[in-house]
C-alpha positions as CSV (number, residue, x, y, z in Angstrom):
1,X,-34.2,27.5,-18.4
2,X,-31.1,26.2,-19.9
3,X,-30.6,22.4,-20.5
4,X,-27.9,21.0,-17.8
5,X,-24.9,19.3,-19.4
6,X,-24.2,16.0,-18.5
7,X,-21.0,15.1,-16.8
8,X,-19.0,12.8,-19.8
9,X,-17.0,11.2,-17.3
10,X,-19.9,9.6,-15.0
11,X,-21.7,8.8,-18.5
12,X,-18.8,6.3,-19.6
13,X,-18.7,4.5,-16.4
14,X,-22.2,4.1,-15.4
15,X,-25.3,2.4,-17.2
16,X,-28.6,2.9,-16.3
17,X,-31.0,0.3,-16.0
18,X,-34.7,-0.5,-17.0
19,X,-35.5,-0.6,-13.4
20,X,-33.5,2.7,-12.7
21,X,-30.8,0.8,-11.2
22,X,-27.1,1.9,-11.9
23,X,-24.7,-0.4,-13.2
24,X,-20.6,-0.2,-12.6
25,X,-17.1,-1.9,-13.4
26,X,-15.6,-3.9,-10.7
27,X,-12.6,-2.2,-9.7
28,X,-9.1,-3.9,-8.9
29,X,-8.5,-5.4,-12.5
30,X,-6.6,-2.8,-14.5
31,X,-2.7,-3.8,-13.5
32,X,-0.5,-5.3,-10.9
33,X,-2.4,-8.3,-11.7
34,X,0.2,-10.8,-10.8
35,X,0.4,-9.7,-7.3
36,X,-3.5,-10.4,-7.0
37,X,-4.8,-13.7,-6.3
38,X,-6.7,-16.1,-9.1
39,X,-9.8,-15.5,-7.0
40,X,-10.1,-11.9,-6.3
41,X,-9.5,-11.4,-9.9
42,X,-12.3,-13.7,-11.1
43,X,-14.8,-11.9,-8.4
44,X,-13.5,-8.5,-10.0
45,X,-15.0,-9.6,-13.6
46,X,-18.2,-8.4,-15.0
47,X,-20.5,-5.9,-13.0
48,X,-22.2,-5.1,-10.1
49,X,-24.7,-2.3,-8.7
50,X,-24.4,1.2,-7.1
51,X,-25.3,0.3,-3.6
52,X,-24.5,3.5,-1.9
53,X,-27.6,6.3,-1.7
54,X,-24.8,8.8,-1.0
55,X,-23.6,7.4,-4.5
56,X,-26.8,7.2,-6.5
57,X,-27.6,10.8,-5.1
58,X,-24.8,11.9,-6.5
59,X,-24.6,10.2,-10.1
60,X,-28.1,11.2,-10.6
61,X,-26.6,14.7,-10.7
62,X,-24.6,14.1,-12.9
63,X,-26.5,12.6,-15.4
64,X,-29.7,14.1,-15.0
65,X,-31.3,12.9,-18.1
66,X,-30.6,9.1,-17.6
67,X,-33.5,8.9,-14.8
């Protein structure tokens, strides 16, 4: 049985942690920042969790060593 490859591109925006919890960017914060208010772009900082089991389903797939 061959080893399964995981996906690069789900590996560089999720973390995985201790407690099997995924970890993501905030989105919203890359450009057209002036157009966005102080406040929505201070609640877009840091991280948050993968809420979604339709999400974590599918990000366990694709990085099927992390778990």
């Amino acid at each position: 049985m061959p080893k399964i490859k995981t996906k690069k591109a789900a590996a560089k925006r999720f973390r995985v942690t201790g407690s099997g919890k995924v970890k993501k960017k905030n989105a919203n914060t890359r450009h057209l920042l002036s157009n966005k208010s102080t406040k929505s772009k201070r609640q877009a900082r840091g991280t948050t969790m993968v809420e979604s089991l339709g999400d974590l389903k599918r990000i366990k797939k694709m990085m099927p060593y992390q778990f």
